[in-house]
C-alpha positions in Angstrom: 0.0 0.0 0.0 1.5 3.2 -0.7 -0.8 5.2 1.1 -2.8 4.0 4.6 -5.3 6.3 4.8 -9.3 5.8 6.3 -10.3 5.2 2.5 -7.8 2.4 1.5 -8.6 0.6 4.8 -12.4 1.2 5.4 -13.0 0.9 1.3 -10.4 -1.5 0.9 -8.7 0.1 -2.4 -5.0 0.2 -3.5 -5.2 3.5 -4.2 -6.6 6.7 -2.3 -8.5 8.0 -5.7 -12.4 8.0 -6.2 -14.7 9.0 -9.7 -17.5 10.5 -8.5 -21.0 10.9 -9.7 -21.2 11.9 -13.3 -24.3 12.4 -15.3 -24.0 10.1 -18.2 -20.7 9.3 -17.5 -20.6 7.0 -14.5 -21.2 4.0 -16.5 -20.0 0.4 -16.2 -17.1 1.3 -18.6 -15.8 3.9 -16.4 -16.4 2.5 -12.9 -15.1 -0.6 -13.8 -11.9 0.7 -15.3 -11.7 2.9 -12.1 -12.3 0.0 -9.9 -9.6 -2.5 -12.2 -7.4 0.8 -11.6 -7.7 0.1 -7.5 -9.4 3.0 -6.9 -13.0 3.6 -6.0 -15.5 4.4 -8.9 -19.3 5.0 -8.4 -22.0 4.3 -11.2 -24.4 7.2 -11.4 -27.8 5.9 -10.1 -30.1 9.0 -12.0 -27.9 7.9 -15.2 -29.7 4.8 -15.4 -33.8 5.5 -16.6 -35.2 3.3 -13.5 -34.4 1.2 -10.3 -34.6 -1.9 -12.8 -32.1 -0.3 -15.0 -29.2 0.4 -12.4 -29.5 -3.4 -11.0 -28.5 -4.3 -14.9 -25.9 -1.9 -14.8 -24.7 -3.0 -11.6 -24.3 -6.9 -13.2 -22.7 -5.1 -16.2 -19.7 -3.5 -14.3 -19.3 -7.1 -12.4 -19.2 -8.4 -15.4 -16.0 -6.0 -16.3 -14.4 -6.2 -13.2 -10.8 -8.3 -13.4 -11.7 -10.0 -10.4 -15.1 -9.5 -8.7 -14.2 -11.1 -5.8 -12.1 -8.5 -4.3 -13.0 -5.1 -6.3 -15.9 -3.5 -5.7 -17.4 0.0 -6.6 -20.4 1.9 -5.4 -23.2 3.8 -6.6 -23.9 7.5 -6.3 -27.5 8.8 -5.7 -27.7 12.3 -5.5 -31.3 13.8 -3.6 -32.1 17.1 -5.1 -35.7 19.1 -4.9 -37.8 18.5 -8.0 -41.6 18.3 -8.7 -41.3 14.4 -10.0 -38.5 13.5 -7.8 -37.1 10.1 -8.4 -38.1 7.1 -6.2 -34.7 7.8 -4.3 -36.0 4.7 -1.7 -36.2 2.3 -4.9 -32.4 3.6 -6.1 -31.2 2.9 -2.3 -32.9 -1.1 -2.5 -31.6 -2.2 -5.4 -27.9 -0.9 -3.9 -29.1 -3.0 -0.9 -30.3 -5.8 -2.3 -27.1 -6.3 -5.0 -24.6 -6.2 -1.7 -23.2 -2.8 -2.7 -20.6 -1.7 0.3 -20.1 2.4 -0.7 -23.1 4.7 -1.5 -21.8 8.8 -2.6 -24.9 11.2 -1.9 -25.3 14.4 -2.6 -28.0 16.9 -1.5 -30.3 16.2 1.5 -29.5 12.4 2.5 -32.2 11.6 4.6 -34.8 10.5 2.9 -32.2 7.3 2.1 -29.7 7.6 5.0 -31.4 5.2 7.5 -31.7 2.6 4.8 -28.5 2.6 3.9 -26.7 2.7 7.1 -29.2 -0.1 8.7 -28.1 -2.0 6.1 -24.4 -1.6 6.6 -23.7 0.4 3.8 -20.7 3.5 4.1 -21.9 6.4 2.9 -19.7 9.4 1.7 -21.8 13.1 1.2 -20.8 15.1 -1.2 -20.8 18.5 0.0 -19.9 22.3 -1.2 -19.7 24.1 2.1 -18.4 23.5 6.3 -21.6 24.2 7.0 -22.9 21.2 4.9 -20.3 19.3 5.8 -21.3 19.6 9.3 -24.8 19.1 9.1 -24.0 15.6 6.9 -21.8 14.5 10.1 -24.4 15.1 12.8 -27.0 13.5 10.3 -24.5 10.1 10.9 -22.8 9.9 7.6 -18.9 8.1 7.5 -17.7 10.8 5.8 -18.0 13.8 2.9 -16.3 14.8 0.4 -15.7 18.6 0.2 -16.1 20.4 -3.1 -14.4 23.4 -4.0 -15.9 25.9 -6.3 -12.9 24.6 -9.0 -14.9 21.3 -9.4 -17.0 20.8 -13.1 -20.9 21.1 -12.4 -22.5 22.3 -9.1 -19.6 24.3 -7.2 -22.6 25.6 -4.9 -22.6 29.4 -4.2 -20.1 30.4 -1.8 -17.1 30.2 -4.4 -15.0 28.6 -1.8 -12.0 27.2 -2.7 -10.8 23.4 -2.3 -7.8 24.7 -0.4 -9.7 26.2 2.4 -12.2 24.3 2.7 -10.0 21.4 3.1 -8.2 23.2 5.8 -12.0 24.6 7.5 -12.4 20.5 7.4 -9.2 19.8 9.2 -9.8 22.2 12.3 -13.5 21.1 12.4 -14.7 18.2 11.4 -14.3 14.4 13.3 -15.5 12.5 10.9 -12.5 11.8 7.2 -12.8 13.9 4.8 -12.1 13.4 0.4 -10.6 16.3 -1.5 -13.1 17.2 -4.3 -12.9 19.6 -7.1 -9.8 21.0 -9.4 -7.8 18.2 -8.9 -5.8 16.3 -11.9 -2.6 15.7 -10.7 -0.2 13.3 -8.3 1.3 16.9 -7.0 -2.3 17.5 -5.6 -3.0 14.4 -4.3 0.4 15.1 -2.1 -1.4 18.3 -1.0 -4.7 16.9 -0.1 -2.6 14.2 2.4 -1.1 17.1 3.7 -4.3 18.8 4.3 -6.0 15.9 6.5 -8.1 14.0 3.1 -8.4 10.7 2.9 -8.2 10.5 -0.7 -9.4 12.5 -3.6 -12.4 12.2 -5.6 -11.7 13.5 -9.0 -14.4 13.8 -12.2 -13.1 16.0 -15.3 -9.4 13.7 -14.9 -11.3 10.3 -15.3 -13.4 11.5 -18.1 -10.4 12.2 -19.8 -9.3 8.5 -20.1 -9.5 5.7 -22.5 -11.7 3.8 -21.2 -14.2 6.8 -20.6 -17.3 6.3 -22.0 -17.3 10.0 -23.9 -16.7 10.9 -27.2 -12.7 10.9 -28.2 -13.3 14.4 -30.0 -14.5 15.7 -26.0 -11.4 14.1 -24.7 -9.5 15.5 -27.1 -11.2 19.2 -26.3 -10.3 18.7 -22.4 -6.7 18.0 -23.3 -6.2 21.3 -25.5 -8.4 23.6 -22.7 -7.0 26.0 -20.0 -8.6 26.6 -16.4 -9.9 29.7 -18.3 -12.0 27.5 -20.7 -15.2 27.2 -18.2 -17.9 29.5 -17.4 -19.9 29.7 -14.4 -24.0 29.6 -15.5 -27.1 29.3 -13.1 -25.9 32.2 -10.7 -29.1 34.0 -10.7 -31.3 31.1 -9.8 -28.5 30.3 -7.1 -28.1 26.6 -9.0 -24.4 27.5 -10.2 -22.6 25.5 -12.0 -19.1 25.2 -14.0 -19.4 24.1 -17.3 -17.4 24.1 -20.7 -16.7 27.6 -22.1 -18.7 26.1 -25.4 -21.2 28.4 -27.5 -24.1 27.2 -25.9 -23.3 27.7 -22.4 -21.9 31.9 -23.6 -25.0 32.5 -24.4 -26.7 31.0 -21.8 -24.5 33.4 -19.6 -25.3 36.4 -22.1 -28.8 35.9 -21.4 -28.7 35.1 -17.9 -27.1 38.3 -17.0 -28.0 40.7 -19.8 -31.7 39.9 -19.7 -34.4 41.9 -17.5 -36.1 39.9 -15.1 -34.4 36.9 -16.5 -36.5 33.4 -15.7 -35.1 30.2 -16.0 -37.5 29.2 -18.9 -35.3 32.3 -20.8 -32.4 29.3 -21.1 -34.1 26.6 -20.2 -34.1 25.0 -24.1 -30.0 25.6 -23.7 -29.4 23.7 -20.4 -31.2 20.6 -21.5 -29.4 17.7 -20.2 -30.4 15.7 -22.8 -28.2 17.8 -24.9 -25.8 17.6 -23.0 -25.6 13.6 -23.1 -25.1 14.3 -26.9 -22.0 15.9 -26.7 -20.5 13.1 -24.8 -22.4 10.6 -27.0 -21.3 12.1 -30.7 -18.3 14.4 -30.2 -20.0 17.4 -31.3 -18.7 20.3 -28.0 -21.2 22.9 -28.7 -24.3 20.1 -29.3 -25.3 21.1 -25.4 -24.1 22.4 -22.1 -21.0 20.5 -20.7 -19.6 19.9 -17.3 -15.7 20.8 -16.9 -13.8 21.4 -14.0 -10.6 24.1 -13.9 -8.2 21.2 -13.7 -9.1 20.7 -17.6 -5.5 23.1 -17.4 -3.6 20.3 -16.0 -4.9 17.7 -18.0 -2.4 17.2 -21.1 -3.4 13.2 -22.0 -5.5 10.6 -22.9 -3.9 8.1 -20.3 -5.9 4.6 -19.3 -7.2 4.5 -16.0 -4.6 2.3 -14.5 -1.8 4.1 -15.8 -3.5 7.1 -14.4 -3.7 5.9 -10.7 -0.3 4.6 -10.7 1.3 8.1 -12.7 -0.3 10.1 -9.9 0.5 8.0 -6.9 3.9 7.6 -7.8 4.3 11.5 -8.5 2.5 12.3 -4.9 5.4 10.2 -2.8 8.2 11.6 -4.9 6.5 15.4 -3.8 6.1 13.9 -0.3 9.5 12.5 0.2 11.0 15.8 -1.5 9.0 17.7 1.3 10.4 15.2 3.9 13.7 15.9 2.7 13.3 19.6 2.9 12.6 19.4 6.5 15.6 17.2 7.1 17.6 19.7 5.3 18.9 17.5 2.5 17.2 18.5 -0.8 15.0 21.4 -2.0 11.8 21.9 -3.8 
């Protein structure tokens, strides 16, 4: 093991790196590449149509798996207000039912939390803010995972940054803590050690993979962005979130912020998600609204998953033993 930290012994992965929840993304492809990596990847419940539908897709990512007896993988299930909400209680079964270990939530927990936890399951929150973060632990869950406002997607509205709240988490919290948006690279896994994590939970990096299930020409478009190549969108309706400086999601910031009394039905047709999933699905950038984190400016290759795990962790203990040396005197940074 070349990190023992609460994830590699409570999860029981090699490695100290998790893929998160992605719409459309968290597929059997890329969770069980992330998994065969030995890190932990989640399939994203909402992905799937119906309860029915993520069962299957939990048997397909099995079925990948280079040996299903000791890798294992979760599912993330993310609660958020809607007037149809899912059946969140069906999602959380079928997770009980197929003997899944890990569950990654995000928004209010609750309604599945007892469930879960009754049933032995860990559950890790996602989470933007302390406050959150804080809430989540009193509510019983084993741990969060702290998003700073570099991640892709939801950032949440406080435009905190990963590096403080990481430290906020260190002084505060009891219960472990994940690293969560703008990281790419083994130099920041080194810094979220340092900073208390235990482990970091990555999304734009893993998308950019080979076994990925999007589009080579999107890959290809993460590789050749900065971190000034995303735009925040959704401010007004205080539902922000970071997303691919494509044409779509401009205007939808032209609009949003040039329009009087702007409504959400103004850009509505331009943040389908169904759009979106066509970008991914046939290459084509400015088909929809894209999530893309600021790390997209660290990101300079199409690497496979396993080559990615072991790149970073072997560049995070060559930062940490330079920084050991530096204290011993011997060597500088």
């Amino acid at each position: 093991m070349p990190f023992d930290t609460w994830l590699t012994r409570h999860v029981g992965v090699r490695y100290p790196l998790v893929q998160g929840g992605m719409m459309w993304v968290g597929r059997a492809e890329m969770t069980s590449a992330v998994a065969n990596a030995g890190c932990l990847g989640f399939l994203t419940a909402l992905t799937q149509p119906t309860p029915e539908d993520l069962r299957k897709e939990i048997a397909r990512t099995r079925s990948m798996l280079d040996d299903p007896a000791t890798t294992s993988f979760g599912v993330n299930i993310t609660l958020l207000p809607a007037m149809v909400p899912p059946d969140y209680k069906a999602y959380a079964q079928v997770c009980i039912d197929e003997g899944i270990k890990v569950i990654e939530t995000a928004g209010d927990p609750s309604p599945i939390l007892k469930m879960v936890k009754d049933a032995g399951i860990t559950v890790i929150h996602k989470c933007v803010a302390l406050k959150h973060a804080l809430r989540a632990q009193k509510l019983g869950v084993d741990a969060v995972s702290i998003d700073g406002i570099e991640c892709a997607g939801h950032g949440g509205e406080y435009d905190t940054t990963s590096l403080m709240l990481l430290s906020l988490c260190a002084e505060q919290l009891a219960i472990p803590y994940l690293a969560s948006g703008g990281f790419a690279n083994g130099r920041q896994v080194a810094a979220a050690l340092a900073l208390g994590a235990a482990g970091v939970n990555m999304g734009t990096r893993w998308m950019c993979t080979v076994e990925s299930p999007v589009h080579d020409k999107i890959k290809q478009e993460i590789v050749k962005a900065t971190e000034h190549d995303t735009v925040l969108v959704l401010r007004k309706f205080r539902n922000t979130s970071r997303l691919h400086k494509n044409k779509i999601a401009v205007e939808a910031h032209r609009i949003e912020n040039t329009k009087p009394d702007v409504q959400f039905g103004d850009i509505a047709h331009l943040m389908s998600g169904q759009r979106g999933r066509k970008v991914y699905e046939v290459g084509d950038v400015d088909a929809g609204v894209w999530s893309l984190g600021m790390c997209a400016g660290l990101i300079h290759d199409v690497p496979t998953c396993k080559d990615l795990a072991r790149t970073m962790i072997r560049d995070a203990e060559g930062v940490l033993d330079k920084v050991g040396a530096m204290r011993a005197g011997q060597a500088k940074l």
